[in-house]
N, C-alpha and C positions, 0 to 999 in steps of 0.2 A: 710354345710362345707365352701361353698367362704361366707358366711356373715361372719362368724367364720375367717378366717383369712383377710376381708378388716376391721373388726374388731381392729386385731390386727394388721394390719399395720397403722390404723390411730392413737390409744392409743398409738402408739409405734414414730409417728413424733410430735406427741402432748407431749409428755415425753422431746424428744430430742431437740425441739424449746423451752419448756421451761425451760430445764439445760442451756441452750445457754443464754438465757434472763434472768436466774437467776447469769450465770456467768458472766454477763456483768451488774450485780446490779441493774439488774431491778426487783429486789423483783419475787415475787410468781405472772404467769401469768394467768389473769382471763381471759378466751376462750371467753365468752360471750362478756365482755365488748371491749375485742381486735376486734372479726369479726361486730361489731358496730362499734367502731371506723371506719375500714379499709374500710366498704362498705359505712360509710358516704365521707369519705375522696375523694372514688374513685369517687361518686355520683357531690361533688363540683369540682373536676376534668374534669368531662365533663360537667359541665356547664361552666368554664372558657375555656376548649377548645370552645364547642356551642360559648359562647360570640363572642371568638378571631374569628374565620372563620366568623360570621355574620358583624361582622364590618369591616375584611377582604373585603367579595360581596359588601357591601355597600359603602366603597369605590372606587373600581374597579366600580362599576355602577355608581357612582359620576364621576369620572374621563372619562370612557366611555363616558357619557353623554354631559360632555364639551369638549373633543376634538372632538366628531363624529364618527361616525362607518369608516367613509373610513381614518383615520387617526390612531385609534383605531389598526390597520392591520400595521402601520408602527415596526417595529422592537425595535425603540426604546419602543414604548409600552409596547412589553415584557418583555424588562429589568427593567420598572417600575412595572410592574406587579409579577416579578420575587421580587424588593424589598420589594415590601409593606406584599406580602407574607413570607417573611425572617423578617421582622418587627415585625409582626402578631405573628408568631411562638415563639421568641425570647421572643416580653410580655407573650406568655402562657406558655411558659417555666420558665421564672421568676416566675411568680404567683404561679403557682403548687410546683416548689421547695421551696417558702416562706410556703407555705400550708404546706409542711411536714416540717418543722422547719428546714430550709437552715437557716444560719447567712448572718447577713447584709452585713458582707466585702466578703463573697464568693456570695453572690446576686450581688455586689457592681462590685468587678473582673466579674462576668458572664456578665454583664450590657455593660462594658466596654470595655470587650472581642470583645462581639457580635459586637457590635456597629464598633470596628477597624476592624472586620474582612468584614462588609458590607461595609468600607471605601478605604478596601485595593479592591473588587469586582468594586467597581464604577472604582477607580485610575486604574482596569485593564483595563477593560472595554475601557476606556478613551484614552487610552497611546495606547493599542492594535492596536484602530480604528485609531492609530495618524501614529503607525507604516507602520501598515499596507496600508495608502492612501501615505503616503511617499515613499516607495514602491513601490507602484505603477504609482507614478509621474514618479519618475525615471527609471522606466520598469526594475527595478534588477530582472534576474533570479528567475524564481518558486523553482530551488531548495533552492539557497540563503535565499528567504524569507521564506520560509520551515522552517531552520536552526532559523535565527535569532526567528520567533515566538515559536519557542520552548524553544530555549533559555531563551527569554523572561519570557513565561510562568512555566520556572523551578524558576528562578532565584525571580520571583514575590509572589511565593507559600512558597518557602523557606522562602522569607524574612516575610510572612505572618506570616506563623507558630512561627518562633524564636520570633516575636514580642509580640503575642498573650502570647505565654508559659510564654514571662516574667512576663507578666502583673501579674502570679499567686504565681510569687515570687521564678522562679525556676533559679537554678543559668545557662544561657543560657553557658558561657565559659564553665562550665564543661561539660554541656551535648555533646558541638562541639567537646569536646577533648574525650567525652566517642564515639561518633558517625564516631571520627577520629580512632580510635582504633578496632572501628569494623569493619569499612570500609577496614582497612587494611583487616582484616579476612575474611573478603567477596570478596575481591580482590583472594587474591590467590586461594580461590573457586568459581569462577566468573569468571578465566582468560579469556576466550571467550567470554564472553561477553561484559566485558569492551575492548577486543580488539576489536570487529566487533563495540562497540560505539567509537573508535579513529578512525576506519577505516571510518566510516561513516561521521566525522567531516573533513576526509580528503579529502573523493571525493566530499562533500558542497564544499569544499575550492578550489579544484585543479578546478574542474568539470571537466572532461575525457568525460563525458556525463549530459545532462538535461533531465530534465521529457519531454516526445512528442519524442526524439530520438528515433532511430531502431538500435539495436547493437548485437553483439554477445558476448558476456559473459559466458568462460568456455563451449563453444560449442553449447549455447543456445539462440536461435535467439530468438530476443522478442523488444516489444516496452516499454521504460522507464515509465512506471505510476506512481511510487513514491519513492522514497530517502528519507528512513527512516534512525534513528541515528543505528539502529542494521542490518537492511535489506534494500537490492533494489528490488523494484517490477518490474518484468516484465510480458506484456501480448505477450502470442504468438499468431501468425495466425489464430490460431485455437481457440483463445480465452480460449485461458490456462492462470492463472496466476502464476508466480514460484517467489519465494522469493529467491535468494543467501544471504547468511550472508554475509555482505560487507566485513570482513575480506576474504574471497574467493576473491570475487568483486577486492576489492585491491591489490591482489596477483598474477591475473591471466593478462592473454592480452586480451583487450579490443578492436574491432574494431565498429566502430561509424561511420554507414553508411551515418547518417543525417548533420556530423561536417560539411563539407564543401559543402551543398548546394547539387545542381542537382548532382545524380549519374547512372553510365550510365553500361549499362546491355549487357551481351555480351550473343549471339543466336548463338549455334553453328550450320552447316549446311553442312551437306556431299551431296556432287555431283558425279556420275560416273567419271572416267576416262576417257571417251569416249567423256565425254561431253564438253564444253567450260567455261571457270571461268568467263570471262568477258562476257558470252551471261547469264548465272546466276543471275550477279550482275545486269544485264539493268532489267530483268525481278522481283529480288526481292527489288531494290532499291525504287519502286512506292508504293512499301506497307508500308516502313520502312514510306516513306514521307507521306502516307493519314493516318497513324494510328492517331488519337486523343491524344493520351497523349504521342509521343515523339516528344521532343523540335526541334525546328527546327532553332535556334539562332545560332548568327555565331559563331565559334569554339566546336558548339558542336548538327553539323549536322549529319543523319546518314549516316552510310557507310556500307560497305561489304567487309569484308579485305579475305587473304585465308592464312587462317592457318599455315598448312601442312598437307602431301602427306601421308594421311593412308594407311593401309595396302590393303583396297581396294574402298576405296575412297576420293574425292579431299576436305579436308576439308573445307570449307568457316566460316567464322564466321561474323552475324551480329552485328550494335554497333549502338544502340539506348540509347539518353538520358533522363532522365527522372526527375520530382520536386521534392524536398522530400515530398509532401503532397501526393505522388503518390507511396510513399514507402508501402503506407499500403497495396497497390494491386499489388505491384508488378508480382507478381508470376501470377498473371490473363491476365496482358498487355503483358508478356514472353508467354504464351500460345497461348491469343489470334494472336498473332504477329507469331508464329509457326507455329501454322495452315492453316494461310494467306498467307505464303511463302509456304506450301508443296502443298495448293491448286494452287497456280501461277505456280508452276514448274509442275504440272501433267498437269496443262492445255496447259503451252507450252512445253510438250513432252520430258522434260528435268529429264532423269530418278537421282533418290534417291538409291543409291546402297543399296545391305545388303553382307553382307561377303560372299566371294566364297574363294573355294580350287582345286587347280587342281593338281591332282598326276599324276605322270611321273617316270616310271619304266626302270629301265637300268640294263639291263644283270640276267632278273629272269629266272635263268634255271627253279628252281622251278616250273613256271605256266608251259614248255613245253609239259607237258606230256595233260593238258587240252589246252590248243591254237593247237596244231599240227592236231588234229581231224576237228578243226574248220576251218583254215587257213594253208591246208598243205602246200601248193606255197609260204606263208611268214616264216612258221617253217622248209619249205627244204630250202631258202636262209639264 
């Protein structure tokens, strides 16, 4: 029964390929002579590929051999390596399309295609590495150069494409005006996205914040790692990474712990009542000064200020500065620097309150009937 019907489903594509081949005037199709044809064809096909890759290696082992192995490892080697295989590919793609009856003006356009499309790779290549050491010269902002090499890279691809499509005789104006017309229609189904892309072009421009900054962002502390055209990456503490869409980003308040340099950390510090605020501050001042990572420059020495008068204790608050290279551990220099002040004060005697209550009762007949038993000389007065 399955021979009986793969039977009938090959007699049955075999009918339907050749209605197709008879509809398109190719007379009555002989099965024989077609799967000859097709598996010589495919047969000289991988031997033009085999050729193209062997003379591929053989040159790559040519050129290895005259630059050297330890030069061989430079970068630019890849990118010639990168070419000569995009070369490689390109004749064995010519040849095999010639093989199945490709015509000479569309060999001619594929030829000339390939060829601008390897020219416009080097011109990136080229201009990129020009941009980018420019750049650098000038120590412009990683988001800015962010920005511009993307730019770059849209701007170079584009002109790539339209150049190429013309080469095949396509009329390039109308496709920009059919591509203009859809773009509209993708916009208004897109509105988010082309917004959080203006929003993103805006904070490259403004900068509120760079990449390596500590900020809080819609209530999310984190460190700046990337400024992308849709998203800002933050990493947090804890080594979380969160994406805000920068339309968010550009809407919300932004605070930028790292904008202005050293930032300085306030330890808050309750004392009893009982105790002294300036015998506190002699005893936690030594720790503020031997800890390691706060700055000890002048106007931004530490200190011990006093708050205010809690409820039942004397608030102190320490004020330690700090780099911003030291933002990242913040919260560990705040601890450690805690601990250091709560060991200082138990060692000099200097108690840490915790909340008390004390009740005070006036005129509870109520309790008399139990107090009179207990204290009848204070319940007969």
């Amino acid at each position: 029964m399955a021979e009986t019907f793969i039977g009938a489903v090959v007699e049955q594509l075999k009918k339907n390929l050749g209605d197709t081949v008879n509809a398109l005037g190719g007379g009555e199709l002989d099965w024989g002579a077609f799967a000859i044809h097709a598996f010589s064809q495919l047969l000289i096909s991988v031997f033009y590929v085999a050729l193209f890759v062997g003379a591929y290696l053989i040159v790559i082992g040519l050129v290895r051999l005259v630059v050297g192995k330890r030069r061989a490892a430079h970068p630019l080697f890849g990118h010639v390596r990168i070419g000569v295989r995009y070369l490689m590919g390109l004749g064995a793609l010519l040849v095999i399309l010639a093989q199945f009856g490709a015509g000479a003006a569309f060999l001619a356009a594929m030829a000339k295609a390939g060829l601008m499309a390897l020219g416009f790779f080097v011109a990136w290549l080229v201009l990129g590495r020009l941009i980018r050491e420019t750049m650098t010269r000038y120590r412009m902002d990683p988001s800015i150069r962010q920005l511009v090499e993307n730019l770059f890279s849209v701007l170079a691809v584009t002109f790539a494409v339209v150049t190429v499509v013309a080469l095949f005789g396509f009329d390039v104006v109308s496709i920009v005006a059919g591509l203009g017309i859809v773009g509209i229609a993708v916009g208004f189904a897109a509105q988010s996205t082309l917004s959080n892309f203006i929003a993103g072009i805006t904070l490259l421009i403004e900068r509120p914040f760079r990449i390596g900054d500590w900020v809080t962002i819609n209530g999310q502390d984190g460190k700046v790692v990337k400024i992308a055209l849709r998203t800002t990456w933050l990493r947090t503490r804890d080594n979380i990474f969160t994406m805000i869409p920068n339309d968010s980003v550009a809407s919300s308040d932004i605070i930028n712990y790292s904008a202005e340099g050293a930032t300085r950390l306030n330890i808050p510090v309750g004392i009893a009542y009982k105790e002294s605020a300036k015998a506190a501050r002699e005893v936690i001042m030594p720790v503020l000064h031997a800890h390691p990572e706060a700055l000890q420059s002048a106007g931004m020495e530490p200190r011990v200020l006093m708050e205010s008068l809690g409820d039942s204790s004397v608030n102190l608050k320490a004020q330690v500065w700090i780099t911003p290279d030291n933002l990242d551990v913040q919260p560990r220099i705040m601890a450690e620097i805690l601990e250091q002040i709560k060991e200082t004060l138990d060692a000099a005697g200097i108690e840490i309150p915790f909340p008390h209550l004390q009740l005070f009762i006036d005129d509870a007949k109520g309790l008399k009937p139990v107090v009179e038993p207990l204290y009848p000389k204070l319940a007969g007065d």
